[in-house]
C-alpha positions in Angstrom: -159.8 -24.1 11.3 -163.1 -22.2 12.8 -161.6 -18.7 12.0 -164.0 -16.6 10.0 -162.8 -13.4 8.3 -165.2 -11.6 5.7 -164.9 -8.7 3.4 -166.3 -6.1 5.7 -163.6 -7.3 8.1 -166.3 -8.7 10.3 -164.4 -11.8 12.1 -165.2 -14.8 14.6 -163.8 -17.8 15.8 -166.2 -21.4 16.2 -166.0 -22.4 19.8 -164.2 -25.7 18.4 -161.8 -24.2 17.1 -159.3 -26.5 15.4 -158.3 -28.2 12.0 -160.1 -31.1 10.2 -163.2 -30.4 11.4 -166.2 -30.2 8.8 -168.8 -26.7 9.5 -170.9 -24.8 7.4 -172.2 -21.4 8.4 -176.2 -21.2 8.0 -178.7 -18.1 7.7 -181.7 -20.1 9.8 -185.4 -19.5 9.3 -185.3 -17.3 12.5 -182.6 -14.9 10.7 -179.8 -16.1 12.8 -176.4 -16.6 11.1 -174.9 -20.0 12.9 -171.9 -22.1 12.2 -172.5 -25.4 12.7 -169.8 -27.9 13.2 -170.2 -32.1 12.8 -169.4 -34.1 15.6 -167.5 -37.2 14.4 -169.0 -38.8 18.1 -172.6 -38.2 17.2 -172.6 -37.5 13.4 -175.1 -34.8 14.4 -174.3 -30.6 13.3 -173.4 -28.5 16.7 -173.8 -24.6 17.0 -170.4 -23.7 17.7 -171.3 -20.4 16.8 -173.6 -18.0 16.2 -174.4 -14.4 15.3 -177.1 -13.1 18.3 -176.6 -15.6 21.2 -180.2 -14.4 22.9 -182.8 -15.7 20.1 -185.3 -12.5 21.3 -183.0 -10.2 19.8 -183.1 -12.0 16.3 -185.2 -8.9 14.8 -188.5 -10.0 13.6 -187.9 -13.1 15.4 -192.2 -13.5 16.3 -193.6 -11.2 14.3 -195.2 -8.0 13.1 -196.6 -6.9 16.9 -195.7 -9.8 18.7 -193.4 -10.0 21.9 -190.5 -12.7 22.8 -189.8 -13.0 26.2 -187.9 -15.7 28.0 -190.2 -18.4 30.4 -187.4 -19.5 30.3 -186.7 -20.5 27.0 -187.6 -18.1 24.4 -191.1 -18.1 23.5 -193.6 -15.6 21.8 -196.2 -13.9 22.6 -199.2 -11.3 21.9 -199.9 -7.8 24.1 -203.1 -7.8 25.1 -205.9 -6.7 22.3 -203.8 -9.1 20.1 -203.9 -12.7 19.4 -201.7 -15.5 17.5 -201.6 -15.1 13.8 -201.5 -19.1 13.7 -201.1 -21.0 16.9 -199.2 -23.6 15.5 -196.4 -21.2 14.4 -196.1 -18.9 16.7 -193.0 -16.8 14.1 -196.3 -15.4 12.0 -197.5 -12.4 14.3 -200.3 -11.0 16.1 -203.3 -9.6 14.5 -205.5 -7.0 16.5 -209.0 -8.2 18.0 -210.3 -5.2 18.2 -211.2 -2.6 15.1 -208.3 -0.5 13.9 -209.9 1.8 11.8 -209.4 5.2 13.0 -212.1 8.1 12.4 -211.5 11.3 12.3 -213.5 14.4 11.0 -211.8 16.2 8.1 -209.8 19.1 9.3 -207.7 21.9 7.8 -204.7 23.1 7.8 -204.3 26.8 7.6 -201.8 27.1 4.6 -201.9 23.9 2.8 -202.9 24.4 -0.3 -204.7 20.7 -0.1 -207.3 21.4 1.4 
């Protein structure tokens, strides 16, 4: 019927709601639940529902220190000092161009019996 009702008492409703009509409910590669329904015009799978409707606030959605903005569709992108991880998938991150090791001189800490 397009009512959903879990365990946890979390509960939704597929914008076609209705009888007889075939879904399935997906975890996507971009960490989205969606609940796709088939359209007996087409015989393609419809989102007719699905758990973030912006895709930039899919956590993780482009990566470890990457950005996704909306231009307008959702895209990702690096801050500056960073670059693509791969530029053909934009989902894997940004990696630092510049050096990230940190040096510091050894201090101590009055107390700590570490040092």
């Amino acid at each position: 019927m397009g009512r959903f009702l879990s365990s946890d008492l979390l509960h939704f409703n597929a914008s076609d709601l209705g009888y007889g009509i075939k879904r399935r409910l997906t975890m996507d590669y971009d960490g989205n639940l969606r609940v796709y329904s088939l359209s007996d015009s087409t015989g393609l799978w419809d989102i007719t529902w699905q758990a973030l409707a912006q895709p930039c606030n899919v956590k993780g959605a482009c990566g470890r220190n990457a950005i996704c903005v909306y231009a307008p569709e959702p895209m990702c992108t690096c801050p500056p000092g960073f670059e693509a991880n791969n530029q053909s998938n934009w989902n894997a991150g940004c990696k630092a161009t510049f050096n990230q090791t940190l040096k510091f001189p050894t201090s101590e800490i009055p107390g700590d019996p570490s040092c």
